[in-house]
N, CA, C and O atoms as a MOPAC input file, in Angstrom:
PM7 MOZYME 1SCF
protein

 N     -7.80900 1     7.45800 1    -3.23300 1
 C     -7.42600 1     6.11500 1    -2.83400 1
 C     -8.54600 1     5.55000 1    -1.97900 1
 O     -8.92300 1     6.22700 1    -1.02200 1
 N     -8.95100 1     4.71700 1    -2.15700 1
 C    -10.31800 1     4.47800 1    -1.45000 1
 C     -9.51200 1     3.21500 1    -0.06600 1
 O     -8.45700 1     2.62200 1    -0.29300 1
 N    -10.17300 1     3.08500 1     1.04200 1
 C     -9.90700 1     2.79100 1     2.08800 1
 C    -10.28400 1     1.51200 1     2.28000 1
 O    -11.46500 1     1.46900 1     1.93700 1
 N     -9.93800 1     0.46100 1     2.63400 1
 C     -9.63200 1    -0.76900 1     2.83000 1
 C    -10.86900 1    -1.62100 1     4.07200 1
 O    -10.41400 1    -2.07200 1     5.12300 1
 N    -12.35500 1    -1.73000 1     3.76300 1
 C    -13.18500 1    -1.84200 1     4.64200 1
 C    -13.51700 1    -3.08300 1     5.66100 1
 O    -14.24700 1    -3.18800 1     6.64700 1
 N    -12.84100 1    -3.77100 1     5.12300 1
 C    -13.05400 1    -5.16800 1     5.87300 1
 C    -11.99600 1    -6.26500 1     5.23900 1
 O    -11.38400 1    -5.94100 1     4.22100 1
 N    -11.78800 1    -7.49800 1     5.80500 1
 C    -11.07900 1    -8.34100 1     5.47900 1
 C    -11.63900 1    -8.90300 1     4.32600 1
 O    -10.85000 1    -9.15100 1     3.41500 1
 N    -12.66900 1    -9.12800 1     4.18200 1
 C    -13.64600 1   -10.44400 1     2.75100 1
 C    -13.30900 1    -9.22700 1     1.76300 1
 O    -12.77200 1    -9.65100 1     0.73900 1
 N    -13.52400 1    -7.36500 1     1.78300 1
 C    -13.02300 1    -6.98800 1     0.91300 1
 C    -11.38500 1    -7.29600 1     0.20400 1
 O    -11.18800 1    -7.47800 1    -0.99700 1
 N    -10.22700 1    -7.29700 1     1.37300 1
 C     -8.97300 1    -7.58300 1     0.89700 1
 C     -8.87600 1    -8.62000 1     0.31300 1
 O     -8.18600 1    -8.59600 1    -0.70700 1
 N     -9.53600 1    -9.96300 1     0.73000 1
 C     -9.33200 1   -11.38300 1     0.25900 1
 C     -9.79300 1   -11.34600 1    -1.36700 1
 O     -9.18400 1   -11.82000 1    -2.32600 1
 N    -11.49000 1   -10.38700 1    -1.34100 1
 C    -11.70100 1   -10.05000 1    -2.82200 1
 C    -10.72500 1    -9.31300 1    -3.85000 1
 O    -10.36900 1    -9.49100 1    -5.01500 1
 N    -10.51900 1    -8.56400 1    -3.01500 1
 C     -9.04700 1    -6.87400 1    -3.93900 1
 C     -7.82800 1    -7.94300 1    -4.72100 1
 O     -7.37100 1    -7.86700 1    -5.86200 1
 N     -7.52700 1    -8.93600 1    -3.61900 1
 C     -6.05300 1    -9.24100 1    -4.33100 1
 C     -5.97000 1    -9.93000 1    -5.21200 1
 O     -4.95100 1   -10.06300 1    -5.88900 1
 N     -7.39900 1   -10.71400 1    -5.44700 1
 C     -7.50700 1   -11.32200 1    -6.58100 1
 C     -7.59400 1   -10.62000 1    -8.05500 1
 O     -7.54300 1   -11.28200 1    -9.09100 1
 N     -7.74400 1    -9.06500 1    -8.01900 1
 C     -7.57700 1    -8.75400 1    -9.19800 1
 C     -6.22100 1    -8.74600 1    -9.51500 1
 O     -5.39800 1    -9.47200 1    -8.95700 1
 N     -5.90700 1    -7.75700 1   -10.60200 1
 C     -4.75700 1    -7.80600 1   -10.98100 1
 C     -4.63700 1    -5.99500 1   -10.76300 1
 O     -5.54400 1    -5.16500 1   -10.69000 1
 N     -3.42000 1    -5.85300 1   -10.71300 1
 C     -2.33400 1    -5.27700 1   -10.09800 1
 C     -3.11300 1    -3.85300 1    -8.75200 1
 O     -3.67300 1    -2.75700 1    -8.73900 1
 N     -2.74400 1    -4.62500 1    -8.10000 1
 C     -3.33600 1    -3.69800 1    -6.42600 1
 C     -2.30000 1    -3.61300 1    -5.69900 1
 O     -1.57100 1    -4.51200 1    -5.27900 1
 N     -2.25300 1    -2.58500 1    -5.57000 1
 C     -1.19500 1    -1.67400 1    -4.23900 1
 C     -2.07300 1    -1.11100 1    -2.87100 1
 O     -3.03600 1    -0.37300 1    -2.66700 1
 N     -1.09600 1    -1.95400 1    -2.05600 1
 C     -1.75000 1    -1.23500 1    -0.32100 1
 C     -0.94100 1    -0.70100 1    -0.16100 1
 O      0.24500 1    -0.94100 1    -0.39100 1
 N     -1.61100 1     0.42500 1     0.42000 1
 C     -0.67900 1     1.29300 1     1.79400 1
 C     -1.05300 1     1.27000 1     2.80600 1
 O     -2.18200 1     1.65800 1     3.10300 1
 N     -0.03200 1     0.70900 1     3.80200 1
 C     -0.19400 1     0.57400 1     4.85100 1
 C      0.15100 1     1.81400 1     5.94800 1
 O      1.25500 1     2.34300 1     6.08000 1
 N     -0.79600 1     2.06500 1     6.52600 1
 C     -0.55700 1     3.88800 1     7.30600 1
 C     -1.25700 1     3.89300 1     8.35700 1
 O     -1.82300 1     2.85500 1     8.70000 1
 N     -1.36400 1     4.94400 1     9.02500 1
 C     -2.13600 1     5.26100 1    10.15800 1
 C     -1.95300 1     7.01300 1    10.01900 1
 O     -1.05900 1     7.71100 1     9.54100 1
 N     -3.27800 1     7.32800 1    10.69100 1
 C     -3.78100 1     9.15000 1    10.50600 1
 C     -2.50500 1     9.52600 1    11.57400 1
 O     -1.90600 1    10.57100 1    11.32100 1
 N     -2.19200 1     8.97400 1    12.39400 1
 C     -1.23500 1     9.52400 1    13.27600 1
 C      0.46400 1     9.26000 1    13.27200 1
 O      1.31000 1     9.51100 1    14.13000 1
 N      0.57200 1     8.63300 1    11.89600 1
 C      1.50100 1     8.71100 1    11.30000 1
 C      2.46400 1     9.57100 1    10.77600 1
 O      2.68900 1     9.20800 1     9.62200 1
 N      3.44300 1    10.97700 1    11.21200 1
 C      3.86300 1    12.03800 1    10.56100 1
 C      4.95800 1    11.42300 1     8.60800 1
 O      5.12300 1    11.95600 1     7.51100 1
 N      5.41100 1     9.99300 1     9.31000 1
 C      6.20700 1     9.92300 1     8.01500 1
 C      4.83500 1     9.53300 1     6.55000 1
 O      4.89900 1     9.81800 1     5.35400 1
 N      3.86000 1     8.89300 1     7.24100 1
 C      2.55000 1     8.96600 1     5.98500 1
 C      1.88000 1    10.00700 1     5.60000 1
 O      1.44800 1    10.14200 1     4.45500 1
 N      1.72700 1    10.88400 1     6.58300 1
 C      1.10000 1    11.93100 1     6.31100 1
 C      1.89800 1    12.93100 1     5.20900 1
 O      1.23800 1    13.59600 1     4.41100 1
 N      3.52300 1    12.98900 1     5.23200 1
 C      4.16600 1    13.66600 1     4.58700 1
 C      3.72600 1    13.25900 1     3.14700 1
 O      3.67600 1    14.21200 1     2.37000 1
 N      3.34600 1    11.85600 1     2.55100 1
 C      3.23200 1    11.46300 1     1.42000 1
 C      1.87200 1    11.87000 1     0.63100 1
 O      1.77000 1    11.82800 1    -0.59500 1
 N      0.57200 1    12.37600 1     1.76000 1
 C     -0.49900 1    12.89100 1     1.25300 1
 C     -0.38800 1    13.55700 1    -0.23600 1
 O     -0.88100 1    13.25800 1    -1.32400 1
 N      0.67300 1    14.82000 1     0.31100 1
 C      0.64900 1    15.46000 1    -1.45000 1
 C      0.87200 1    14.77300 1    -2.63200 1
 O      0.81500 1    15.10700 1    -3.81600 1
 N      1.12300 1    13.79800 1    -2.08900 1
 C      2.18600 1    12.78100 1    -3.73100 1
 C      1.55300 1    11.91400 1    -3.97400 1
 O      1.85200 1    11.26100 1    -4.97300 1
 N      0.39500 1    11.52400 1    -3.16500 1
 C     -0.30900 1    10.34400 1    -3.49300 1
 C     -1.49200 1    10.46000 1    -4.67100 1
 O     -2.12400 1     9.48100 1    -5.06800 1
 N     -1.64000 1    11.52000 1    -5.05100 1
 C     -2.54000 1    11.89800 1    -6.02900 1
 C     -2.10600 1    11.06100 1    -7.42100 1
 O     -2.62700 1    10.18200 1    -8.10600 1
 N     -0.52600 1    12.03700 1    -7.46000 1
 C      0.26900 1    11.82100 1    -8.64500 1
 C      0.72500 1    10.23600 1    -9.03800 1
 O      0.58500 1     9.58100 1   -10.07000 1
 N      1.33200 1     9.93700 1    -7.73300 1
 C      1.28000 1     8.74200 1    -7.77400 1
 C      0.00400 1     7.44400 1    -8.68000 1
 O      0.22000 1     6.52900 1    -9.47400 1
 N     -0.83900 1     7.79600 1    -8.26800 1
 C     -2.11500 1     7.06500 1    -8.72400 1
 C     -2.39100 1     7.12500 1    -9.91100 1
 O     -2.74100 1     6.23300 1   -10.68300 1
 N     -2.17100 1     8.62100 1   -10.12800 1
 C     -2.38200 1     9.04700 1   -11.84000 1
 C     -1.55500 1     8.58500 1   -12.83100 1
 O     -1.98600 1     8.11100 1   -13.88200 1
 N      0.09600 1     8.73900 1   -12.44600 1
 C      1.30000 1     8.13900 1   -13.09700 1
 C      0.91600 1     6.42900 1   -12.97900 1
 O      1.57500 1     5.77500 1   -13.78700 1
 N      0.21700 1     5.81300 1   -12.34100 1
 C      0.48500 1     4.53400 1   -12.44400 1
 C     -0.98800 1     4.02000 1   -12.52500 1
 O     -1.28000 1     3.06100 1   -11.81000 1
 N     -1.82500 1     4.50500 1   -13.23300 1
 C     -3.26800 1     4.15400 1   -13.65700 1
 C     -3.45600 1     2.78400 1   -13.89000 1
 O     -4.65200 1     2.51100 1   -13.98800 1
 N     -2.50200 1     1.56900 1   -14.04800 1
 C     -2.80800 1     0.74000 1   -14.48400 1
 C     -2.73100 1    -0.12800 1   -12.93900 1
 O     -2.67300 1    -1.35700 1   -12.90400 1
 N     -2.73900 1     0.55600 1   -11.96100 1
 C     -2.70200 1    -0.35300 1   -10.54400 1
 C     -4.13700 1     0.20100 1    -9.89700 1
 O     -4.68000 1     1.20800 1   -10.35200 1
 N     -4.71300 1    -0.59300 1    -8.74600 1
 C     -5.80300 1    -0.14100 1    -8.04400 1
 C     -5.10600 1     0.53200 1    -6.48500 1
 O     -4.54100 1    -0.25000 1    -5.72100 1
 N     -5.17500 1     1.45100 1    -6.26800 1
 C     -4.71400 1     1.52000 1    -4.77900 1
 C     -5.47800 1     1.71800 1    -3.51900 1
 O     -6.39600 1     2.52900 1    -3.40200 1
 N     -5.00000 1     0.85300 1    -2.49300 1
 C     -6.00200 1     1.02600 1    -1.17800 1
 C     -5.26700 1     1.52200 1    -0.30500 1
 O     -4.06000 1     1.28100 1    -0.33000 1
 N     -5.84500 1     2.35800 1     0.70200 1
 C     -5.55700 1     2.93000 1     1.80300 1
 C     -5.78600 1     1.61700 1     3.17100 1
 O     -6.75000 1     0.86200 1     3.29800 1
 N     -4.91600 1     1.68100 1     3.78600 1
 C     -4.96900 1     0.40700 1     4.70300 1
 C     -4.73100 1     1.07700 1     6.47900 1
 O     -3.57100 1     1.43000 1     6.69200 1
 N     -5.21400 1     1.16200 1     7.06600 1
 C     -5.36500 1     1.80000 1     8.30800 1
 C     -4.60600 1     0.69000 1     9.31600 1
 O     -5.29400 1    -0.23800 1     9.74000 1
 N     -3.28900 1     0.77300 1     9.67700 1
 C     -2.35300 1    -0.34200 1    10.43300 1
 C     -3.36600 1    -0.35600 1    11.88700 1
 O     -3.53200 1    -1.44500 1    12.43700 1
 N     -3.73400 1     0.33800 1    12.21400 1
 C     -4.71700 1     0.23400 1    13.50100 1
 C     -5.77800 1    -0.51600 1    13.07600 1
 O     -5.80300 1    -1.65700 1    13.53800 1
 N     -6.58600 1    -0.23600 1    12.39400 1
 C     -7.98800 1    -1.46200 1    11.95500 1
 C     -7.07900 1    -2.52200 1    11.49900 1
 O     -7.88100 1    -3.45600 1    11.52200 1
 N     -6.39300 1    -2.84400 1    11.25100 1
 C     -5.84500 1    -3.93300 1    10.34700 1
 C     -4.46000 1    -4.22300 1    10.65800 1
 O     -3.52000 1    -4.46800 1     9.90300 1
 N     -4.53000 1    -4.13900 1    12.08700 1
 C     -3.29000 1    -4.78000 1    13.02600 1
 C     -2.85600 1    -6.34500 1    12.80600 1
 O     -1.69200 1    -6.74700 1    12.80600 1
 N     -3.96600 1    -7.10200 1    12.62800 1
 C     -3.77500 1    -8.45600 1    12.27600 1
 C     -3.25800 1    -8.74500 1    11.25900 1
 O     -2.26000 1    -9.46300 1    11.33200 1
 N     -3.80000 1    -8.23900 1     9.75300 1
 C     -3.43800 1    -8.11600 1     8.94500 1
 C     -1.80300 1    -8.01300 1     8.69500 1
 O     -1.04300 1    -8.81500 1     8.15200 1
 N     -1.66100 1    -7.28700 1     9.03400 1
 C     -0.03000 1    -6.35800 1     9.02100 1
 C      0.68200 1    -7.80000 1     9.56800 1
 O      1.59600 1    -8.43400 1     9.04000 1
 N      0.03600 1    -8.05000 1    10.64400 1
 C      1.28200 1    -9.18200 1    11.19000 1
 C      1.24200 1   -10.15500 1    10.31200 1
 O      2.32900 1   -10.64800 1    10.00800 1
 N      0.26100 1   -10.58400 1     9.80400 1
 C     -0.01200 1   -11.60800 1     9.19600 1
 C      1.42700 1   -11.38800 1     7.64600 1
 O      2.34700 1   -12.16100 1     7.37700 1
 N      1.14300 1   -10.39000 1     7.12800 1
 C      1.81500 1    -9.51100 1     6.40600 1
 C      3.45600 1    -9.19400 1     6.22500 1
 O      4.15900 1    -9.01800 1     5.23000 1
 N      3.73600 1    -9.20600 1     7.73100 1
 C      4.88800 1    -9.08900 1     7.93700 1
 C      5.07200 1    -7.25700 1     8.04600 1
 O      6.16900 1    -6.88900 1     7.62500 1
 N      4.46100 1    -6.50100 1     8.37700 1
 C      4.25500 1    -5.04500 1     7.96500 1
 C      4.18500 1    -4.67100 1     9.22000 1
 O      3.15700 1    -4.75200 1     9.89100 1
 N      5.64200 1    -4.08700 1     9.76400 1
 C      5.79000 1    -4.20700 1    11.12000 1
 C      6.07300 1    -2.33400 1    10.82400 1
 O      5.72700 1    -1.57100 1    11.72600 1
 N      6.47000 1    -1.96900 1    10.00600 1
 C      6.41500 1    -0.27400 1     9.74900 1
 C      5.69600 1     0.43300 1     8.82800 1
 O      5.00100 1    -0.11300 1     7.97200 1
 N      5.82400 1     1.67400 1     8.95600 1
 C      4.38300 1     2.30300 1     8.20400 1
 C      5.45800 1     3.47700 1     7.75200 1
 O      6.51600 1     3.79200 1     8.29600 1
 N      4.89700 1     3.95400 1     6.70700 1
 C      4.58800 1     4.06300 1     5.63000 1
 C      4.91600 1     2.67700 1     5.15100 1
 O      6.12200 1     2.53200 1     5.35400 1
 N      4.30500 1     1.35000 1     4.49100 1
 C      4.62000 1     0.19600 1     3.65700 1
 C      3.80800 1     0.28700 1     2.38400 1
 O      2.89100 1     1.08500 1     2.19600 1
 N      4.30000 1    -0.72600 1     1.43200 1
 C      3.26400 1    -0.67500 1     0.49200 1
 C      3.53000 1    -2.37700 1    -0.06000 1
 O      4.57200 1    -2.99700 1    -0.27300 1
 N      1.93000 1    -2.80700 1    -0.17700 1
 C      2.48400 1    -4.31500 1    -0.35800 1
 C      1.76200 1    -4.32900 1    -2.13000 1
 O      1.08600 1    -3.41800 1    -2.60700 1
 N      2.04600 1    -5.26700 1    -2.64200 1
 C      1.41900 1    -5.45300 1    -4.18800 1
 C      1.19900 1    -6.62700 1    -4.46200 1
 O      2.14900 1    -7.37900 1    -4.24200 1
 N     -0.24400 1    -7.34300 1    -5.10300 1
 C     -0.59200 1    -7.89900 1    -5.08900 1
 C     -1.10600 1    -8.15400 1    -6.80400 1
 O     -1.89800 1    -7.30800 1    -7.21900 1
 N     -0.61700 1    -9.45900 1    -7.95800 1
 C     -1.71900 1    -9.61000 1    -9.27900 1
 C     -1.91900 1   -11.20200 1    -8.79100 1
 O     -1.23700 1   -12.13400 1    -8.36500 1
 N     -3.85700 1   -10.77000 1    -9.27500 1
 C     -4.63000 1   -12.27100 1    -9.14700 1
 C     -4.18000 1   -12.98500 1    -8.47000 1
 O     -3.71100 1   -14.04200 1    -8.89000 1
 N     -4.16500 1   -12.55400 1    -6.82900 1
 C     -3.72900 1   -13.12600 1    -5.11700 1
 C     -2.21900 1   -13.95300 1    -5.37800 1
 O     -2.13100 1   -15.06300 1    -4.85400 1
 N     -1.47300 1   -13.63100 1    -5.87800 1
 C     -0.21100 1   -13.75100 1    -5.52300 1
 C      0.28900 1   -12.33600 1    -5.11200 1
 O     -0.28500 1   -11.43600 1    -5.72600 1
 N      1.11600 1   -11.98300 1    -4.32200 1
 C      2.28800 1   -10.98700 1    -3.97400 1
 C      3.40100 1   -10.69700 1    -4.94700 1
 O      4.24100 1   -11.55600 1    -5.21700 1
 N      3.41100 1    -9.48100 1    -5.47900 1
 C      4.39400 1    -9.47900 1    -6.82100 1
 C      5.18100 1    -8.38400 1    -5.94200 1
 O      6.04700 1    -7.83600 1    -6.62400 1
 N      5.12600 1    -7.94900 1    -4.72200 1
 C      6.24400 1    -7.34100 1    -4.22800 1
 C      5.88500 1    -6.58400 1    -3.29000 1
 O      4.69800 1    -6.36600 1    -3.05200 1
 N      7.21100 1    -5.89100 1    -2.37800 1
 C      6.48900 1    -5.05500 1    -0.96000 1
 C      8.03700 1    -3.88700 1    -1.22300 1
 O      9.05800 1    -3.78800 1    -1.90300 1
 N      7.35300 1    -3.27900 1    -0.26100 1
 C      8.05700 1    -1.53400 1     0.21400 1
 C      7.55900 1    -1.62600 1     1.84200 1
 O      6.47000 1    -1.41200 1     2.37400 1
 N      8.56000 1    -1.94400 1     2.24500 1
 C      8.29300 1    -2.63500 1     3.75500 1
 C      9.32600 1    -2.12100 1     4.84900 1
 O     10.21700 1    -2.80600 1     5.35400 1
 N      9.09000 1    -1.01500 1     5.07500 1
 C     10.06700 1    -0.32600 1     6.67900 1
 C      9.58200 1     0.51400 1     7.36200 1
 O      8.44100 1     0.74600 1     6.96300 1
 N      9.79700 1     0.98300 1     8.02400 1
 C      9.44900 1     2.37900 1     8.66500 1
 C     10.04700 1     3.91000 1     8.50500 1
 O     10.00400 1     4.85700 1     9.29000 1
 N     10.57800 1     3.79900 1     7.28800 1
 C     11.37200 1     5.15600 1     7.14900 1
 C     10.33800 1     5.80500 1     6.31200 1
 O      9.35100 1     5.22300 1     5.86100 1
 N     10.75400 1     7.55600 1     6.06700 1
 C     10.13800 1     8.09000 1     5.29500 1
 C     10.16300 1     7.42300 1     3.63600 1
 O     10.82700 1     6.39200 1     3.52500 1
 N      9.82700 1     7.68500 1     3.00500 1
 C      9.60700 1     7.37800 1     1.89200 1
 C      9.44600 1     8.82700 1     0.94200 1
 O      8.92500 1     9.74400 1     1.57600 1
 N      9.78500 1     9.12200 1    -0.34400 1
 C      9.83600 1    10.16800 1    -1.22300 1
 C      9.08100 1     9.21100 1    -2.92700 1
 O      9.16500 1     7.98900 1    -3.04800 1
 N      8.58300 1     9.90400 1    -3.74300 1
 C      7.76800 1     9.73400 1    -4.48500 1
 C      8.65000 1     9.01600 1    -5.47600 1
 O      8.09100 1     8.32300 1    -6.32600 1
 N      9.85900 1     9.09600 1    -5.46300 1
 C     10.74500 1     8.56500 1    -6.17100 1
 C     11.14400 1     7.47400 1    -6.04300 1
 O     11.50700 1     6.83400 1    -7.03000 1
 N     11.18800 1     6.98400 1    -4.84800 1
 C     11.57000 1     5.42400 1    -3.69700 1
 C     10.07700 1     4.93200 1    -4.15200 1
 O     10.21000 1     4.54100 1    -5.31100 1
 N      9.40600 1     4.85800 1    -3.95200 1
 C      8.01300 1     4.29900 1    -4.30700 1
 C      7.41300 1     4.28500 1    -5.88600 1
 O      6.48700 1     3.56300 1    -6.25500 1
 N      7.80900 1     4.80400 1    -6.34500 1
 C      8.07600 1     4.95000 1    -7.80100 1
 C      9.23000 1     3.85400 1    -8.64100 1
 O      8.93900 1     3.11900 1    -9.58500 1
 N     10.09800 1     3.94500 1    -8.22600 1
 C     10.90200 1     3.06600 1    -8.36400 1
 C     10.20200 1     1.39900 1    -7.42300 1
 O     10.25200 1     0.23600 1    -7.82400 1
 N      9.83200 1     1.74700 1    -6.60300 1
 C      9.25400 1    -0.01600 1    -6.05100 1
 C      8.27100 1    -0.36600 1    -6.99400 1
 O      8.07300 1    -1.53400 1    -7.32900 1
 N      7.54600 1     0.74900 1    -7.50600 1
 C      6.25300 1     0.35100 1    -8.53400 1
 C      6.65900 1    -0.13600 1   -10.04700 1
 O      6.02000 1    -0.85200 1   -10.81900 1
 N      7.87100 1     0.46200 1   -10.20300 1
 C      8.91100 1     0.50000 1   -11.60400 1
 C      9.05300 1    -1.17800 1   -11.33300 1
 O      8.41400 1    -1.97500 1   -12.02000 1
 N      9.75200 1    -1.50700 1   -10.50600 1
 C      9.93800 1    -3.24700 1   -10.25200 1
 C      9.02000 1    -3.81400 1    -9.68000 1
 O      9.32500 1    -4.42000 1    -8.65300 1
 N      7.66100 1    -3.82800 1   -10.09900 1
 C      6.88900 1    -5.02900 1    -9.69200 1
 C      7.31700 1    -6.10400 1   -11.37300 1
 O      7.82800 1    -5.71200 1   -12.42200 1
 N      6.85000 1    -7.45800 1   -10.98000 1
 C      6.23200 1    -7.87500 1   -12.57100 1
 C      5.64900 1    -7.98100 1   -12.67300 1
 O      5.26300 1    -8.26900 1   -13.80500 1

C-alpha cells in the first residue's frame, strides 16, 4: 500500500478512478491488527488503488474529511466520494470487504 505523501499528491490520487484511503496511525492497536489482511485485501480487490494515510501527518485532512476515528477508509472515482468506512472500532476483513462490495 504505498503511503500518502503530501496533499497536491491526494488532490492528484482522487481524480483517478477507484482509490481507497486508509486512514491510521503506527500507534494505532485497532490498525495495526488489520496489517495481516491488508495484503489480501488489495489482491482480492485489484481493481482499486490503495493509500496508506497517516491521521497524524494528515490531521487536517481527516477533519476536513470528517474522519474523526481510525481505522477509516474513505473511497474516491474521478474526485467524487463513492463512499466511507468511518468509526473508530475494530474492523475485520469481512466489514471492509463488504464496504468495498458497496461502493458504485
Amino acid at each position: 500500500m504505498e503511503k500518502l505523501q503530501s496533499m497536491q499528491q491526494y488532490n492528484e490520487v482522487i481524480q483517478k478512478e477507484r482509490v481507497i484511503f486508509m486512514f491510521s496511525a503506527d500507534w494505532c492497536p485497532d490498525c495495526r491488527f488489520l496489517d495481516p489482511i491488508l495484503p489480501e485485501l488489495q489482491e482480492e480487490n485489484s481493481s482499486y488503488t490503495f493509500y496508506y494515510v497517516d491521521r497524524d501527518d494528515f490531521i487536517d485532512l481527516c477533519a476536513d474529511l470528517g474522519v474523526f476515528g481510525i481505522p477509516s477508509f474513505v473511497a474516491f472515482h474521478k474526485g467524487a466520494e463513492t463512499g466511507r468506512y468511518v468509526n473508530k472500532d475494530r474492523k475485520t476483513k469481512e466489514q471492509i470487504q463488504e464496504f468495498i462490495n458497496g461502493l458504485s
